[in-house]
N, C-alpha and C positions, 0 to 999 in steps of 0.2 A: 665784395662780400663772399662770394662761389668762391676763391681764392683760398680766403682767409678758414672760411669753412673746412674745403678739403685740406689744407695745411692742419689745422690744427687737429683731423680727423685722423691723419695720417699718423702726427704726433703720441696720438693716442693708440694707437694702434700698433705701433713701429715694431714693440718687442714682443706685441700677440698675435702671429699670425689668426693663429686659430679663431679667432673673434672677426675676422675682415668676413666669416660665412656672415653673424649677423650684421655688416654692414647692410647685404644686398636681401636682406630679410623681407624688407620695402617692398620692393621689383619684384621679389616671388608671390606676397599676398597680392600686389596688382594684380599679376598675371593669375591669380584665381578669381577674384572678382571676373575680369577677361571672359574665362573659361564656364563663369555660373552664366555670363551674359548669352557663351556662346553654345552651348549644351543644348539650353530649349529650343532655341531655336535650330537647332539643328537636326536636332530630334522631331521639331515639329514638321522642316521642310523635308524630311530624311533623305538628307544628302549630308557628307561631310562638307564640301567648300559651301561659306556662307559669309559671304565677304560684303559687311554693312558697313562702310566706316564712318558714319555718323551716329550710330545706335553703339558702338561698345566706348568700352574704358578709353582706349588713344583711339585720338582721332587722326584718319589719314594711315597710308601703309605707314611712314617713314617715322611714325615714333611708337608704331610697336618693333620696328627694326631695332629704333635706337637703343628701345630698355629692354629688348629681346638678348640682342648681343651684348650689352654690360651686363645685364645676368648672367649666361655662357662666361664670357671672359673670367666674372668677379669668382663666379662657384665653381668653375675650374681650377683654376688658377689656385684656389685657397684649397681645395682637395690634394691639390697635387702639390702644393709645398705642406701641407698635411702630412702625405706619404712620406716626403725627403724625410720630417724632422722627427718622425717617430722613432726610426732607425730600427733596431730588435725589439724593442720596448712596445710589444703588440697591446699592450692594458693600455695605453695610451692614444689606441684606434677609437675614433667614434663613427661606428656603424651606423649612427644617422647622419652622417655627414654624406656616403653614399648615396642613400633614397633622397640626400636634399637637392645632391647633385641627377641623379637619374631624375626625379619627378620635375627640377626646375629646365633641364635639359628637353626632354621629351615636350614638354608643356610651351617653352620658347620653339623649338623647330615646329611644332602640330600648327604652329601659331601663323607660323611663315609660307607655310604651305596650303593650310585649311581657311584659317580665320582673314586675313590681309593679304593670302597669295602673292610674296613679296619674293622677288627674285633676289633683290640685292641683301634679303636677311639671309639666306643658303650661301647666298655667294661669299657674303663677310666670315656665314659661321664655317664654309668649309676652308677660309683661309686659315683662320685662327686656329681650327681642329689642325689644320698641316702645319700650322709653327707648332704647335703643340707635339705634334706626333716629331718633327725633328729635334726639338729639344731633348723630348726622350731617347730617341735614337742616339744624340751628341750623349748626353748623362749616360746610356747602357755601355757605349765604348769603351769612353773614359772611365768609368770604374772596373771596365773587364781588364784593362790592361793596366790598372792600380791596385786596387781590392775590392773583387767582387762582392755584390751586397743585393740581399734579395728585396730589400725596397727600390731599389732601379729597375729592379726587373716587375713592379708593381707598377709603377709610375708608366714604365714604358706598355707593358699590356693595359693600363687606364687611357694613355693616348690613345693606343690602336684601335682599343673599345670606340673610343666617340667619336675617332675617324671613320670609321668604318659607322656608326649607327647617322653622320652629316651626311655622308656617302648614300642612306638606304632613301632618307628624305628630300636629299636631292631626287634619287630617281624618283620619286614620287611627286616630284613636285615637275619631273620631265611632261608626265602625267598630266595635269593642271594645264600648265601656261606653256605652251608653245613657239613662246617665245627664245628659247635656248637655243634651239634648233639653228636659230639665223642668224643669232648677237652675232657674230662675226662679221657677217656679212651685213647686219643693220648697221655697226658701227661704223665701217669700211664710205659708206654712204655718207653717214652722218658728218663725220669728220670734214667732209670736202664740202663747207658749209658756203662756198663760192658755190660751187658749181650746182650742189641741190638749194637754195633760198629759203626753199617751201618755210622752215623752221619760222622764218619771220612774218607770215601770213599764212598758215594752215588751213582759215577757213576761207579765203581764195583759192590757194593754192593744191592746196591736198598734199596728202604724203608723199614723199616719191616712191619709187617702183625698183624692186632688183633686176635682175638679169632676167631670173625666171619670169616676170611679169607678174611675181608678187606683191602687194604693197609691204610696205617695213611693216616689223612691229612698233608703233605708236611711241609707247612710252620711252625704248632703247635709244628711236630716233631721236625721239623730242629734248631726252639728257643727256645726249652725246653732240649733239650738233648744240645746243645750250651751253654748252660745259666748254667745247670750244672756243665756239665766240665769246666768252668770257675771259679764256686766259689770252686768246690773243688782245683781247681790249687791256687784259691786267699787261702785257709788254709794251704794248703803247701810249701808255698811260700809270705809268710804274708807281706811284704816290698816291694813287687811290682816290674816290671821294669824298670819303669822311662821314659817311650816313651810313650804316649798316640795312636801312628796311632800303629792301632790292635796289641797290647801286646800282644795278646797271641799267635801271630807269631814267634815270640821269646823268649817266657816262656821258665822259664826250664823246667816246668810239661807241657809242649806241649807232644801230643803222636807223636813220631816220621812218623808212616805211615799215619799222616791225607795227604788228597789228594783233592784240590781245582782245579774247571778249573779256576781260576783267580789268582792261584797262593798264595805267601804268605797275600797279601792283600785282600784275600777273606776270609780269617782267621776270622770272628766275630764271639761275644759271643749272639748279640744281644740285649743286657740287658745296659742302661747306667751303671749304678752302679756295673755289672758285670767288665767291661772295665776298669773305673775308680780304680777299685781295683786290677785288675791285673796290672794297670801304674805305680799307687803310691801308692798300698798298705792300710792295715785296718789302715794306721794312716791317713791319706786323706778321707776313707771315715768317721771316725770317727769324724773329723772335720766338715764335710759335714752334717752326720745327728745332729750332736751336733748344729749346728748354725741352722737346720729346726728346731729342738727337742723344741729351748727355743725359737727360734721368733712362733711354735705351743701355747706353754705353758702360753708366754705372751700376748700372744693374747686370750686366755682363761680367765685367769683371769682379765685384765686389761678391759677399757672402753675405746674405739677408734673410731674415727669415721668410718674409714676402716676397722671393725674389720673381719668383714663375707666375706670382700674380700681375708684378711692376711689367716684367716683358710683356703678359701677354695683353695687359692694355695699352701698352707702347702701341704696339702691333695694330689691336682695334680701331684708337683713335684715328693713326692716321690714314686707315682702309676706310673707318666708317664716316669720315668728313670730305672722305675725295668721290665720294657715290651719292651720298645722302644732304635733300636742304634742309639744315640741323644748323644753321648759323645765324637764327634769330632765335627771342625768347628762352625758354627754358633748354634748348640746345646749345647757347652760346655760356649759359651758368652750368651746363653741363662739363662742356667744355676746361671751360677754366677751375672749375671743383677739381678733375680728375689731375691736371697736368701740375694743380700746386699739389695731390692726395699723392705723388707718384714720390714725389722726391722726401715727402713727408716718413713716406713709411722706411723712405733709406735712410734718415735719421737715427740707426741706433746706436744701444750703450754699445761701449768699446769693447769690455766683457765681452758680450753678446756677440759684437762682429767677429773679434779672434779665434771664439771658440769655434763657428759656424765656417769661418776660411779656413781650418785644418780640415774642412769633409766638403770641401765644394767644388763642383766638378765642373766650373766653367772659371778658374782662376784662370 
């Protein structure tokens, strides 16, 4: 049904760019509900960080991450093929398309930082800000040494704008969580899920220790060393087991003494793509990147009016399922919305596509 949805949303949608803003209409009225929830109380304990996630709109970091960054991508994305298609034709600019973009921008990173203090939502948005900002760079080139055009040179000071403002909340969120500081060296550990175990028994075992005689940061450890042991279960066992709620509770390459206080349903790998592949195995996910791989590919080559949107949830998807557990529930219809919504919107009239491949700077 998510399938059928985003296909036929895409359909609708294919030859108006400019309408995909109210696609993601949704996800910005959420994220003010969000921000009425998170105000008073903010104002009441006067501190900015006020991280309740049982009292707001999503529950948990990992799905204000998810509708954080499909806002970023969706209102991007439609800005900035906004700018491509207006060309000279400035009466054609909608100046609220800007404040919808800054206020849903602003209100997603505050969110990342303040409200869920989520690492992995800076970390996804500042990838997606750097595809962003090379695209523009690849587009400024390419029309300098064809026909220059001052909407490239719009597009490209719009990327640098919101790399540079992911950039300022990052550092601010260095601020907060201190966790950055040592991801390197958390993960480094984590990884060697022989040699540290702890991951299977924490509350025996405890966390392990770095060099310095720090303990890890907690959560870096606990979805890195997770995220491991999962894909090596998914090589061992390549076919999957067929249940999506936490496979790897039931894996045969489960280690028999992991030990959860929540039982077998605290079993996560943490990783969509990890999950997905212990259920139904590397032919599921092969499917999966194979239908991202060519709606990426054709979107590169081809001239769309949507094109800078289709890349840059290409992009998203497969960053924000390799970090985030997004592969049950309303994640997994997330999922499959987007990737039939992708190839939906490359569906257009032939008119349409001709006209749009004589001015396209990634033929």
């Amino acid at each position: 049904m998510a399938s059928i949805v985003g296909l036929g949303t895409g359909l609708a949608l294919r030859n108006h760019p400019n309408r995909l803003n109210l696609l993601w209409l949704g996800v910005f009225i959420a994220f003010i509900v969000l921000f009425s929830q998170y105000i008073p109380r903010a104002l009441t304990q006067q501190k900015l960080l006020v991280p309740d996630y049982d009292y707001y709109l999503f529950h948990l970091k990992i799905n204000t991450v998810l509708m954080g960054t499909i806002l970023l991508a969706g209102i991007d994305g439609a800005l900035i093929d906004h700018l491509r298609a207006i060309q000279f034709q400035w009466r054609y600019f909608r100046l609220w398309y800007l404040f919808y973009w800054l206020i849903g921008t602003a209100m997603a990173l505050w969110s990342f930082v303040y409200i869920v203090d989520a690492r992995n939502g800076i970390g996804l948005s500042t990838i997606l800000y750097g595809f962003w900002f090379i695209c523009a760079t690849v587009i400024l080139i390419q029309s300098q040494l064809k026909l220059p055009s001052l909407k490239n040179w719009l597009v490209f000071l719009f990327a640098t704008a919101g790399l540079l403002l992911i950039l300022y909340f990052a550092f601010l969120q260095t601020k907060v969580n201190a966790g950055w500081s040592s991801l390197i060296d958390d993960a480094k550990i984590a990884v060697q899920i022989d040699r540290y175990p702890n991951w299977q028994n924490l509350a025996q075992m405890g966390y392990p220790k770095r060099e310095d005689g720090r303990v890890v940061t907690p959560n870096t450890y606990e979805r890195v060393a997770w995220a491991t042991a999962g894909s090596r279960a998914i090589i061992e066992y390549p076919l999957g087991v067929g249940v999506l709620s936490y496979p790897f509770a039931i894996h045969p390459s489960r280690p028999p003494n992991i030990q959860t206080g929540e039982g077998l349903s605290g079993i996560a790998t943490h990783s969509g793509w990890v999950e997905l592949g212990l259920a139904f195995g590397v032919p599921a996910l092969a499917l999966i990147f194979g239908a991202l791989l060519l709606s990426f590919m054709n979107a590169i080559r081809g001239a769309y009016p949507a094109k800078m949107t289709i890349l840059g949830l290409s992009i998203l998807i497969l960053c924000l399922y390799t970090v985030g557990e997004v592969a049950i529930s309303h994640g997994l219809e997330i999922l499959f919305f987007l990737l039939a919504l992708l190839p939906g919107l490359m569906l257009t009239s032939e008119i349409l596509s001709q006209e749009l491949t004589s001015t396209s700077c990634f033929k």
